[in-house]
C-alpha positions, 0 to 999 in steps of 0.5 A: 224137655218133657219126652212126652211132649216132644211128638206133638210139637212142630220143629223148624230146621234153621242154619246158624252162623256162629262166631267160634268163641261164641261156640261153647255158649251157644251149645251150652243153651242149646243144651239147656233149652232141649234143642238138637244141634246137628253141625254141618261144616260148609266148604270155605271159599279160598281169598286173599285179603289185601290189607291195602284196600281193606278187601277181599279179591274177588271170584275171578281173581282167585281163578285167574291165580288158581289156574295153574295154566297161567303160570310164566315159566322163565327168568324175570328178565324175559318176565318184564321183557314180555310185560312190558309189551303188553 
């Protein structure tokens, strides 16, 4: 990109989601064309995947099982004495 020019241009700021093996291809036309990359890393939400149904559990699952005062302390036998009066 010619330095002289790069005043009077207009820039946008777009967000990318990029496939990792994509990655290298991506920065080395990026490269190529004068663009900026500034990489940002947003937080991954923790899930679970079930291979049963093909999904993902949902947000209030994945707090029901985070919360850790939910958590049954005991033998199993008082675990399914206490399910089964559910």
């Amino acid at each position: 990109m010619n330095a002289e020019l790069a005043p009077a241009m207009a820039f946008d700021t777009i967000s990318l989601n990029i496939p990792k093996t994509d990655l290298t291809f991506f920065k080395t036309l990026a490269k190529k064309m004068g663009w900026v990359i500034n990489k940002k890393s947003t937080p991954r939400k923790k899930r679970l995947y079930d291979p049963e149904t093909g999904e993902y559990l949902n947000d209030e699952t994945m707090k029901a099982i985070e919360d850790d005062s939910v958590a049954f302390s005991g033998s199993f036998e008082d675990f399914k004495k206490w399910a089964q009066n559910l």
